[in-house]
N, C-alpha and C positions, 0 to 999 in steps of 0.2 A: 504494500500500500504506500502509496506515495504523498507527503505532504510537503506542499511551498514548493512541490519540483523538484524535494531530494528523494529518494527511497530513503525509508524510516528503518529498512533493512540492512544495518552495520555490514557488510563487505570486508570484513579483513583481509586478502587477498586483495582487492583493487585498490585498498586505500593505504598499503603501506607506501614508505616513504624513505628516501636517502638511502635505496636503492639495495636493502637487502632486507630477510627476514628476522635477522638477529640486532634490527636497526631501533623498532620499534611501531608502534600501533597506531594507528591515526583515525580518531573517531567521528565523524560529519551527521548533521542532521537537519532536521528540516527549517532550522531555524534562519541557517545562512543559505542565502541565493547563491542560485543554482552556476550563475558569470564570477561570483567569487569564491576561490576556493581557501579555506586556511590553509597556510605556508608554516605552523608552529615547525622548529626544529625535534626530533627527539634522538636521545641517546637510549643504549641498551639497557631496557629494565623501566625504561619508561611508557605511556601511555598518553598519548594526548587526545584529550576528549572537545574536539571543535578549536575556535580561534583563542579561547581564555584559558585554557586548564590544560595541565598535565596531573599526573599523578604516578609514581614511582614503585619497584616494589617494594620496597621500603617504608613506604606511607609518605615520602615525604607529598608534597601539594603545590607547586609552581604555578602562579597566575600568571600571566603575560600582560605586560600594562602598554599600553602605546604610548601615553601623556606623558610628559618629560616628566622627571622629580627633579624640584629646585628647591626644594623646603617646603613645598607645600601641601606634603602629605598624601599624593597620591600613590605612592610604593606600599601602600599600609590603607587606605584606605579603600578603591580598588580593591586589592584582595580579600579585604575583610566582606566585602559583599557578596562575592564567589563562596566565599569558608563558611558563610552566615547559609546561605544557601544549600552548601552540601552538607553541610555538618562535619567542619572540620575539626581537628584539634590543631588552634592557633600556633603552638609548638610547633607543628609540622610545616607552617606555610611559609613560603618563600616565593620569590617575584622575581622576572627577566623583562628587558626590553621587549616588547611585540614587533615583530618584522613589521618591513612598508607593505600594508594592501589597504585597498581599497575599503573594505571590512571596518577599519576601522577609522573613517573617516569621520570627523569633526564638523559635520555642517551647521550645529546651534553654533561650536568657536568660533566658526569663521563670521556668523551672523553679527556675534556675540562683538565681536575683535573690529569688526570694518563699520558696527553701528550705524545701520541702516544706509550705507554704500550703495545695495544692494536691493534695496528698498523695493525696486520695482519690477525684480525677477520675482518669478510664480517661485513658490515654494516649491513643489517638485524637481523644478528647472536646477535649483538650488542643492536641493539633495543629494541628484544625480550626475551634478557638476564635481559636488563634494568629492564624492564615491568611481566618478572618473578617472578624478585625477591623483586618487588618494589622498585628499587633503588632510594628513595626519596632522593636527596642533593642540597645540597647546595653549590657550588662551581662552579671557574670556569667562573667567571663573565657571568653566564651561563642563569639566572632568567629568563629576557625579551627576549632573543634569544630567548629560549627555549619554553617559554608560550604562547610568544604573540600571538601567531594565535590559541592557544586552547581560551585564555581567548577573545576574540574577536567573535571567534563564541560563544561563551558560552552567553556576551553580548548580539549580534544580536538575538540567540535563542529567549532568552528571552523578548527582543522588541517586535518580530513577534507574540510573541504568544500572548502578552500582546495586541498588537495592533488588532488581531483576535478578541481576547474578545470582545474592547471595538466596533470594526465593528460590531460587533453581535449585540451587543445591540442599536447601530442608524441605525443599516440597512446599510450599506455603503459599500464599498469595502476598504479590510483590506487595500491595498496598498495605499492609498489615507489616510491613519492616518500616524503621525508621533510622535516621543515623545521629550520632552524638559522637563529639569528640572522635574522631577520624574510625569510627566502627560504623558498621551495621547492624542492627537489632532488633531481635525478635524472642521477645519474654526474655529467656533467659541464654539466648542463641547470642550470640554477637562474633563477627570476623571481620579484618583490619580491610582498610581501604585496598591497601597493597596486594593482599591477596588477590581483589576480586576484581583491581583495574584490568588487565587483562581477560578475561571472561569478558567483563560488562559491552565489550568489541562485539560480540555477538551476541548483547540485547538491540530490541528496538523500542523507540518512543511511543507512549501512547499519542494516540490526537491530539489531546489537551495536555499541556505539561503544567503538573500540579507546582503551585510556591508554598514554600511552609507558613504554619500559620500558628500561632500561639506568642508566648512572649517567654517558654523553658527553653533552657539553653541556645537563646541569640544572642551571636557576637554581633550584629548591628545593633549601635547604640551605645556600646560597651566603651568603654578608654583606652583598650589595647595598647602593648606597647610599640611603637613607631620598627619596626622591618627594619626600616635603612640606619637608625640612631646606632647601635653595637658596632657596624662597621665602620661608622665615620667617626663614634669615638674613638675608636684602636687603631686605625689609621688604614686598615687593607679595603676601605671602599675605593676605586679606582675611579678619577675624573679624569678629565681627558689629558690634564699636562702629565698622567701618573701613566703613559703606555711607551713603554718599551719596546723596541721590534728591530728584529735582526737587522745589522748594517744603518741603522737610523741615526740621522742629521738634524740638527736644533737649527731651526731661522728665528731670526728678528724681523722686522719690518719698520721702515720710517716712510710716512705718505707723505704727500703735499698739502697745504693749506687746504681749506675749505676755499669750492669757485675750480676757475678751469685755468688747474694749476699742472706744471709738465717741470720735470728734473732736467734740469742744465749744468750742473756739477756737482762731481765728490772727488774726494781725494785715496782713488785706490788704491793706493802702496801705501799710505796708512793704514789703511783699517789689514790689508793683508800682513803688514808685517805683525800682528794682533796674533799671537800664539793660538791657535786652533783651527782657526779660519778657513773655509774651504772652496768659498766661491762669497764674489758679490754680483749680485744679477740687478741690474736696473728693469726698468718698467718705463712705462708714458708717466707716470702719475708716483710711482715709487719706487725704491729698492729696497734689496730684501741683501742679506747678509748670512750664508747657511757655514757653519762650524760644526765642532763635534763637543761643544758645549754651546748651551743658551747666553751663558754670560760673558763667554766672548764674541758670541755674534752678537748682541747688545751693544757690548763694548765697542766691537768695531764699526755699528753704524753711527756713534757720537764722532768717531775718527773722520770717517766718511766727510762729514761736516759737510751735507748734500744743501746742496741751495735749487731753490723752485723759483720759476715765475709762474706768476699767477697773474692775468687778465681779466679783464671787468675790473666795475668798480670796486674798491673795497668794502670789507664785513666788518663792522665795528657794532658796539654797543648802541651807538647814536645812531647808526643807521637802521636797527635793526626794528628800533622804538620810532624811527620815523616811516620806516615800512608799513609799521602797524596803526599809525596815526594817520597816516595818506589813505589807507584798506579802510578804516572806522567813519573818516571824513565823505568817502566815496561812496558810489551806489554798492548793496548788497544784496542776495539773495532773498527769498525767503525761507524758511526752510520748514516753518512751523504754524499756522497762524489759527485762532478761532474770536468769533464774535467781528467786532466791526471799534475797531481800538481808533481810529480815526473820529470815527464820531466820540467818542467818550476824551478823546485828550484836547479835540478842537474846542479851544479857549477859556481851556481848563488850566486850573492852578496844578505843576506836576512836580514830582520828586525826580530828581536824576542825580546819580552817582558816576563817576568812572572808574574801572578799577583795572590792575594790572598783573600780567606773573611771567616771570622771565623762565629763560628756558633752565630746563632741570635734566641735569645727569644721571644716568642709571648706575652707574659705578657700583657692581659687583666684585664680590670678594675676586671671582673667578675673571679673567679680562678673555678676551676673545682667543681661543684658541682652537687647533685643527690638526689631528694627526693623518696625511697621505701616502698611501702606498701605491703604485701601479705598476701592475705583475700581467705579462700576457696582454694584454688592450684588457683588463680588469681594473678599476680602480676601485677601493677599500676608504673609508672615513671614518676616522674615529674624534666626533665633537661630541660638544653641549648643544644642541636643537630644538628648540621649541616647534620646529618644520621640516623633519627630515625629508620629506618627499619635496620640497622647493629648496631644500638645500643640495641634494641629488640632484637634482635637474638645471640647478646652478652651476655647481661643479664639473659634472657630465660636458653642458653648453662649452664653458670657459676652456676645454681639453679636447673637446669636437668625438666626444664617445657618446656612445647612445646613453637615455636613463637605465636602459636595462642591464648596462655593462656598468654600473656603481653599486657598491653595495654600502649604506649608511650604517655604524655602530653608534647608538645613542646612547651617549655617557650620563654617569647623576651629573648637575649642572650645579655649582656655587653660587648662587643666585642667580636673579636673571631682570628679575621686575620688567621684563619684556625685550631685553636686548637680545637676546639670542633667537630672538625672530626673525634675524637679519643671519643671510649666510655666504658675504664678504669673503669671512677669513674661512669659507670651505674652498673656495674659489682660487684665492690665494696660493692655500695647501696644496691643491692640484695641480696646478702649472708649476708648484718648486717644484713637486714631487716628479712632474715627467721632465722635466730641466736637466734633476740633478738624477736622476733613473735609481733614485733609491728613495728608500722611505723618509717622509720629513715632518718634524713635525715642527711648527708656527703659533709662537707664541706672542700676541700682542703686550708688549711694556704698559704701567700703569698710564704712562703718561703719554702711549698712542693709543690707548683705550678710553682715558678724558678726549682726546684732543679730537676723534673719529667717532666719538662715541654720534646715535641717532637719538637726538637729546628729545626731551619732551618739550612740542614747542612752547614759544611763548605768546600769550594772547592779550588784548586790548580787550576790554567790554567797557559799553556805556547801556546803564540798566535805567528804565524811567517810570514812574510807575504814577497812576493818579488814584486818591486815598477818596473815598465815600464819605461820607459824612458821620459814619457809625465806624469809621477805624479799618473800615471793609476794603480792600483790593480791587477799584473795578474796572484798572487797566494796567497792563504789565509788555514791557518790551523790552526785549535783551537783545542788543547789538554787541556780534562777538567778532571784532579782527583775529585771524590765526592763519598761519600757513593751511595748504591741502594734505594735511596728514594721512586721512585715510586714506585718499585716490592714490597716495603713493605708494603706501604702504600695500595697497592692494594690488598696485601693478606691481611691484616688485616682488610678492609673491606666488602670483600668476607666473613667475616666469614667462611675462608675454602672451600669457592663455590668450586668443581673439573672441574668447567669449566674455572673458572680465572685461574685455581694453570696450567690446562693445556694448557691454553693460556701462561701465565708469562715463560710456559719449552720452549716453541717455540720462544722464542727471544733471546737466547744465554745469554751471562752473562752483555752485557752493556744494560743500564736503561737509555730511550729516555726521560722520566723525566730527569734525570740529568744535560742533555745536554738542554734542552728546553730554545728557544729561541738564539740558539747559531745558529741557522741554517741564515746565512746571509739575509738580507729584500734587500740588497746591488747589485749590479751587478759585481759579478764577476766570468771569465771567469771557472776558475779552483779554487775549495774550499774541504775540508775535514773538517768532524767535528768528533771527536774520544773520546769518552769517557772511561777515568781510573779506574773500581769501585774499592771505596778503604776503608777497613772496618776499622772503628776506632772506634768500642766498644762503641758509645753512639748511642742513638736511635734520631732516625730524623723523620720529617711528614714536613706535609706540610703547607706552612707560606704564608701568602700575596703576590702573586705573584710568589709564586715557584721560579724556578731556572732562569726565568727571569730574578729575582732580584739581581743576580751575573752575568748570562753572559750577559744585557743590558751593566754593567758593566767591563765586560774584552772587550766588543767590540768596546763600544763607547770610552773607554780611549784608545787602540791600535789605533782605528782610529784618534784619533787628534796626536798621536804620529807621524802616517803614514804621517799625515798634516805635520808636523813642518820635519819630514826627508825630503821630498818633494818640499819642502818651500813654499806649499800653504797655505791659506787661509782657517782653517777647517769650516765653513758653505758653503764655494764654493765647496768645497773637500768633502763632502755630498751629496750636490745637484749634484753635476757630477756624481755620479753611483749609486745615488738612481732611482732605478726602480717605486716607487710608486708614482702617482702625487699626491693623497690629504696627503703623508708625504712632501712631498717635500713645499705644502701649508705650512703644520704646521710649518718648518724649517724658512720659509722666513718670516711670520706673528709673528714668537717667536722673532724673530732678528730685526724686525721694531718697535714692541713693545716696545723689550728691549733695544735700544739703540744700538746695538750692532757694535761692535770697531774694527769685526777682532781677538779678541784674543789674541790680541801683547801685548807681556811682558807690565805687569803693569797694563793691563786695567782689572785686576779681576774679569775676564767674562771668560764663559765657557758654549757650548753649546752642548745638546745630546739628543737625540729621540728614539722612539723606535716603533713599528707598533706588536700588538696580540689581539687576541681576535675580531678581526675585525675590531679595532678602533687603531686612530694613534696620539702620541704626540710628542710635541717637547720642551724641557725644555732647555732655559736658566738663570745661576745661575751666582750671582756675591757674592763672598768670599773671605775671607782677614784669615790671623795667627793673632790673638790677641798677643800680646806681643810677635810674633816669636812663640808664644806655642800651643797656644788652636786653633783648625779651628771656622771660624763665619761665617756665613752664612747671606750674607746682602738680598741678591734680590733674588728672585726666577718668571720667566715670563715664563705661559705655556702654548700653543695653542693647542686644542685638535682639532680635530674630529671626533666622536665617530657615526656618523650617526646622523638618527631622533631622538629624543627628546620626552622622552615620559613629563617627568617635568624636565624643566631644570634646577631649583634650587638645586634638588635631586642632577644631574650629576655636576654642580656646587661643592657641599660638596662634595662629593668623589673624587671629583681633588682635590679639597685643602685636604683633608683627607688624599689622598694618596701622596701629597708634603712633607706633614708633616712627614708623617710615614719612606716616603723613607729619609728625611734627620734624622728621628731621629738614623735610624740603615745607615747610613754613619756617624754619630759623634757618635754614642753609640747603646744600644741594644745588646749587644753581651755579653758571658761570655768564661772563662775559663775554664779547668778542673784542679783538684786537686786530686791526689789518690781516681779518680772514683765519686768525687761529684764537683757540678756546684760548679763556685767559686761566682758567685749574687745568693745574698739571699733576696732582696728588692728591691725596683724601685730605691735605694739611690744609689745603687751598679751598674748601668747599665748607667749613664750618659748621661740621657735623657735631650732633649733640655726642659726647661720651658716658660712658656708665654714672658718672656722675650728677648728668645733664638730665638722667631720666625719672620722670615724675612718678608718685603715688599711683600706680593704675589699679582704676576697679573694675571688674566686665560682668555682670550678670547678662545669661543668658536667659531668656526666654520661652520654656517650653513650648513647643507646638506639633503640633502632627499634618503640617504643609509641607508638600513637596520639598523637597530640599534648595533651597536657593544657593548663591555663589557666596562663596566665602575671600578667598585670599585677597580680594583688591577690596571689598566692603568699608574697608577701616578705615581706609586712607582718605576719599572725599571729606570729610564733613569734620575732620581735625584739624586743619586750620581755620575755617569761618570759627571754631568755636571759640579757637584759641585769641583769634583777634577781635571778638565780640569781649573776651575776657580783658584784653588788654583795655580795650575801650572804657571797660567797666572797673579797672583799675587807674588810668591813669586820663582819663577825659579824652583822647584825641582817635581818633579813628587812623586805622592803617590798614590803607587801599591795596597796596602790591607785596607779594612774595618772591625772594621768601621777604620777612619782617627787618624793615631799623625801628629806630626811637624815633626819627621822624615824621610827623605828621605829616598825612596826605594832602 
């Protein structure tokens, strides 16, 4: 009997793999279509059941995750929904990278990541685009939305069939076993996963495939201990600058300015007389320096001492601020609009603000790196990716090999907050690698990882807004100047697709990235949202929370402004035209928590929220001017609700993760430009908070039984409006841009 177009009839014989009988089991069913087949690896004594699951005989339990891990818990969580599923024993479970297929493409991240880009493709179109091309990513706080129900049947699959087995052998009916902790059981019968993965090859699925049901022995929900934590304390987790490989050569890399910039000298009997050294290869745009240490090819590209010209005009701070002043002055799109706002502001008394935020660095522990081998016309990668299949198809392009001739190794990643979206320095790797005909691996310096970094842009907004006579909202416009972040972001991950390049012609020239999250969660009657694109010569991608993480911030500080014109009370002055009731929770439970005083001059309390991704927070901050100069950040109290809970300690860290993050780019995180290059050259240069610098934090979460929303970027919008509603509320003056001085706006 066949369902979805597979036979529900397991095949051992058709469906082995890696080309002998002693290799292992490969188990397919009707869950995955029929155009994709899983590609799981197995070794001797294993079993793989579909695209998620292996099982050992041994007992041990191997999930396959496709989504990077960068800290944010998907190595441990992922799995846990498989284990919770089949009834594992968490002892036993363990995780691998999931090969590139199509299988497990990402089409909520991509939706998620390019924020309505795409707006005006059919959903299907979308799906099938995804699933195409393999759009394997990561982004998007997308991971458990996305999966949960593959990896859940993936789970059950594999209980049932497990449980068939072990019915076979007592004679029983399969539905009458159940499993716990890596057995099967029946009254007082019970035998180990290991035994019966093999058999289970020759059950098949019923029609309906049952999910477990009760609340005895689930690991969803549970705290479990983090998978990847043990090996990245003891030091044997392997990142990508930690791979080794026969006959392999360390590069450096120094590029040219930001702009259209070309190498016109170095000095190469310096950097060669450089003990190690084994080649210096120029480029249009850079050279690259390859030794048989990193830190003399380092060394010798200071030797080098390469000089660029660079064409056009110059990149500076002042130009970059008058890009976005010219873009704000100018006509813009519209990108948002309801009610008839024209009529409600004509010859109406109105509030208008301007606010600002300069571009912000990703600066990961980990800086861009890329290990290349090319063996036979095969070539081999071993990075950090949040896009392996457009980083393959990168690579591939740059070397003139097919995609089918690359094979991607996706390393755990040392942070990312969205930089390794970008895959530059895969490209890189491939052309030393076929240069220097041996394996190489390329490691970006701290301070061509500032200097190249794809910074989070910076944006101009002018907010206007006209007040009712009851304190009430009955008109709102937010004009946002920013570069076209997503249209680029999206072409450069297409790798050229003709189907993005002619989606991205159908949306005019504003970029709903831009704007994202500017579109009011608020009740009000008449609103416009208008986006300025405004090109300012430095390249931009995509950062922790996207554009979010600005316009959380023009809105929630316009709105406590709208408070104090009004002369309400901004958390009553919230809760009155918030439409959402589990924010409106978050809002009252963050202010009971934290004391909260109302606002009023002196009590250095500030509070602001924000509702994406499906999930909704509420932060409030209390902060003080150290000496009249420096901002401090004393408190920070945040009530989430993010839905169900797959491990709550996970969702735990990533609130405080993202507290932290958003206040480090409100008091620093940012650079400047200088005649075309970043003015931070080091973490020294960016004005990051230290252990020191970090506040009281409290996070009460929220019980709910809602879908699970996005967690890892949540935190990060609504921590600075809070914190500079706090500063307002401690020292009288208001502060418009980020990150913060002592300066009034």
């Amino acid at each position: 009997m066949a369902i979805g177009g597979i036979s529900d009839r397991i095949n051992r014989r058709t469906l082995l793999i890696g080309g002998g009988a002693g290799v292992g089991l490969f188990v397919a069913w009707a869950i995955w279509p029929r155009r994709y087949l899983p590609n799981l690896t197995v070794v001797p004594g294993e079993t793989a059941f579909g695209a998620w699951l292996k099982i050992g005989e041994d007992g041990h339990v191997t999930v396959a995750v496709p989504q990077a891990e960068h800290g944010q818990g998907v190595y441990t969580t992922m799995p846990q929904i498989v284990a919770d599923e089949l009834g594992a024993d968490w002892r036993t479970v363990g995780v691998e990278p999931a090969p590139l297929n199509p299988l497990y493409a990402n089409d909520l991240g991509a939706g998620e990541l390019f924020e309505g880009v795409f707006a005006g493709v059919p959903e299907g179109l979308k799906r099938s685009h995804a699933a195409r091309t393999a759009l394997v990513l990561t982004a998007g706080s997308s991971s458990i939305r996305n999966f949960e129900g593959d990896l859940r049947q993936a789970g059950a699959a594999g209980r049932v069939l497990l449980c068939k087995a072990a019915a076979r052998r007592w004679g029983v009916a399969w539905e009458a076993c159940s499993t716990q902790g890596g057995f099967v059981l029946h009254g007082q019968q019970k035998l180990r996963f290991g035994a019966l993965a093999a058999a289970a090859a020759d059950e098949q699925l019923p029609k309906t495939l049952p999910l477990r049901e009760g609340a005895v022995g689930r690991l969803s929900g549970q705290s479990l201990p983090r998978i990847d934590v043990p090996s990245k304390v003891d030091g044997s987790a392997n990142f990508a600058g930690d791979i080794r490989l026969p006959d392999m050569v360390f590069a450096a890399i120094r590029q040219g300015p930001v702009g259209d910039s070309r190498l016109v000298k170095i000095n190469r009997k310096a950097a060669e007389r450089i003990r190690g050294v084994l080649a210096v290869i120029e480029a249009e745009r850079s050279v690259a320096v390859v030794a048989n240490n990193w830190w003399a090819a380092n060394r010798a590209l200071d030797a080098l001492i390469p000089r660029f010209e660079t064409r056009g005009a110059l990149i500076n701070s002042d130009s970059i601020d008058s890009a976005l002043n010219a873009a704000l002055a100018g006509p813009g799109q519209r990108m948002a609009a309801q009610g008839d706002l024209a009529a409600v502001f004509k010859g109406a008394q109105v509030v208008t603000a301007d606010y600002r935020v300069g571009l912000a660095v990703h600066a990961p522990l980990e800086t861009m790196t890329a290990t290349a081998r090319l063996d036979a016309g095969r070539l081999e990668l071993w990075l950090p990716t949040q896009a392996p299949g457009r980083a393959r198809a990168a690579a591939a392009a740059a070397i003139g090999l097919s995609e089918e001739s690359v094979i991607v190794h996706p390393m755990l990643i040392g942070g990312s907050f969205g930089a390794n979206l970008e895959h530059l320095v895969a490209e890189q790797a491939a052309v030393l690698a076929k240069q220097m005909k041996r394996p190489v691996q390329l490691v970006w310096s701290r301070y061509e990882d500032l200097l190249h970094d794809r910074f989070r842009p910076p944006a101009a907004a002018r907010l206007t807004a006209r007040l009712g006579p009851n304190g009430s909202i009955m008109g709102w416009l937010t004009k946002i100047a920013a570069p076209n972040t997503g249209r680029a972001l999206a072409d450069r991950l297409s790798v050229g697709d003709p189907a993005v390049r002619a989606a991205l012609a159908l949306q005019g020239e504003g970029d709903p990235y831009a704007v994202a999250g500017a579109l009011p969660f608020y009740r009000f009657p008449n609103y416009a949202i208008d986006h300025h694109p405004a090109d300012i010569g430095v390249p931009t991608g995509h950062w922790r929370s996207g554009a979010h993480s600005y316009t959380a911030f023009f809105t929630e500080c316009f709105l406590d402004e709208l408070a104090h014109v009004a002369g309400t009370e901004p958390l009553s002055f919230r809760v009155s035209i918030t439409a959402e009731p589990r924010l409106v929770r978050c809002l009252s439970t963050a202010a009971a928590l934290g004391g909260w005083e109302g606002g009023v001059p002196g009590s250095a309390q500030g509070i602001a929220c924000h509702s994406f991704r499906g999930s909704h927070i509420a932060v409030l901050a209390e902060a003080h001017f150290e000496d009249g100069q420096r901002p401090v950040v004393d408190r920070l109290v945040a009530a989430v609700d993010c839905g169900r809970q797959i491990n709550p300690d996970i969702v735990r860290q990533q609130i405080e993760g993202g507290l932290i993050f958003g206040m480090a780019a409100a008091l620093g995180g940012s650079t400047g430009f200088t005649e075309n290059v970043a003015d931070a050259r080091d973490f020294g240069d960016l004005s990051l908070p230290r252990l020191a610098d970090c506040p009281d934090i409290t996070i009460e979460m929220i019980r709910s039984e809602a879908a699970p929303g996005g967690v890892a970027e949540l935190a990060v919008p609504p921590v600075a409006p809070a914190i500079a509603n706090a500063l307002q509320a401690s020292a009288g003056f208001r502060l418009r841009r980020l990150p913060f001085t002592a300066n009034p706006a």
